[in-house]
N, C-alpha and C positions, 0 to 999 in steps of 0.2 A: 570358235574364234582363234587366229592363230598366235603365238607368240609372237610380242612386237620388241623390239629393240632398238634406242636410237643410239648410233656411235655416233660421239662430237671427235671429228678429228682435230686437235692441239696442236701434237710433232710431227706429223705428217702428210705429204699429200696422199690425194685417197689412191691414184696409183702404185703407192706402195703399199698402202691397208688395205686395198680391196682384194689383190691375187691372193693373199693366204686364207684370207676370211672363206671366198671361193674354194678354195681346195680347201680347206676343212671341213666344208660343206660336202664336196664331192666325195670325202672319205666317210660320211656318215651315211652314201648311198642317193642323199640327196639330189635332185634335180635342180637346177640354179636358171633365175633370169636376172638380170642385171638390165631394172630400165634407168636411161638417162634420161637428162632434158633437153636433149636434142639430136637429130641424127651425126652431126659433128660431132659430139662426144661418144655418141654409139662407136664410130668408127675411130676412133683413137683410143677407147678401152680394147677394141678390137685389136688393135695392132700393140698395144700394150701386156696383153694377157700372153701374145706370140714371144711376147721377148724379155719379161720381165724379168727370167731370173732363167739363167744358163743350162742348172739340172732340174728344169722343171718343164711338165708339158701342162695346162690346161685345156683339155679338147670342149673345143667352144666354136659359134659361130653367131651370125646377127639374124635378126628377123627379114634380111632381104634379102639372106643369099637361099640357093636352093634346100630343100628340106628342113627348115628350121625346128621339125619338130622331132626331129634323129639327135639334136645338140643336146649334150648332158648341161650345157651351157651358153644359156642365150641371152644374149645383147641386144635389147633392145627399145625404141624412143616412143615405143605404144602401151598399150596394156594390156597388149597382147601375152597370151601364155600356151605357146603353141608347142612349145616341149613338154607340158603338163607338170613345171617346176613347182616343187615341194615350199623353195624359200625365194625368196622375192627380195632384191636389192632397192633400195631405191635414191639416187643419186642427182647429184648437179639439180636440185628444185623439180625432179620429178614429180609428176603429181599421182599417185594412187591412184589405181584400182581396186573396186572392192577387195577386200584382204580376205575373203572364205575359203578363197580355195587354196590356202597357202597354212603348211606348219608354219611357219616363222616368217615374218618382213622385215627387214634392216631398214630403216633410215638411217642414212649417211652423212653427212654432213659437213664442210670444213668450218672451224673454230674462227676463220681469219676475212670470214666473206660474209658482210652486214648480209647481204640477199638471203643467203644460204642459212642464215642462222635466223630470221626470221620466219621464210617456211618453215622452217622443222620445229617452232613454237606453234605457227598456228597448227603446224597438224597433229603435235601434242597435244595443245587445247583442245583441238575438236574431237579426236581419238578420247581425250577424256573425260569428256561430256558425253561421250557415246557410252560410257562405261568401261572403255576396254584397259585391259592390264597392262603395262607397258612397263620395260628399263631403261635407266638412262647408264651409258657406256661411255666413261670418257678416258682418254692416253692420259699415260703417265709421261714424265721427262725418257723413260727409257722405251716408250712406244707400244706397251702394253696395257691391256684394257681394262678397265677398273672397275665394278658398279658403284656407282654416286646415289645418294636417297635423294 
């Protein structure tokens, strides 16, 4: 069973929490998929990961473009894991795929969106009725990640 983790984001939108969390991932070797909950948000994390930050490159692509399984980093609205990604995002009310084949899964979540905070209880609850181990990750005022019991 892999590592699970939910971050509640508080100070910010997840476009700005999601590109570092990714490359930290990247630097640990990691294969990354980032699903959303919709192909509109696939495509504007897409275009977000291009430009988020001036001296930074994240080499990424989505599950629709050609060879999605060459991406060290894939975007994508399925549950598909066609790059063979180690860690598993999962964002905007995504709903999971089995988690086995995955070191670690993020639940994502914003602080400021009834919907959004809703899913990531039930999938707490149900993940821990299932028995599985999980953290809970919330920002501080100055936008770094804290564990909370």
């Amino acid at each position: 069973m892999p590592e699970v983790l939910f971050y509640h984001l508080t100070e910010s939108r997840l476009e700005e929490a999601l590109p570092p969390l990714v490359e930290r991932s990247l630097q640990r070797g990691w294969r990354v998929v980032v699903q959303t909950g919709s192909d509109e948000r696939r495509d504007a994390l897409d275009q977000i990961l291009w430009t988020y930050r001036d001296e930074s490159f994240v080499p990424h692509g989505t599950d629709v473009a050609d060879h999605p399984e060459l991406q060290p980093v894939l975007i994508s609205s399925s549950h598909s894991n066609a790059n063979g990604a180690n860690i598993r995002f999962l964002v905007d009310d995504a709903d999971p795929p089995a988690l086995d084949d995955y070191e670690r899964v993020v639940f994502m979540f914003d602080g400021h969106d009834q919907s959004q905070l809703e899913k990531a209880r039930q999938h707490w609850k149900r993940l821990k009725d299932a028995g599985v181990a999980m953290t809970y990750w919330q920002q501080t005022q100055d936008r770094r990640w804290v564990q909370k019991a």
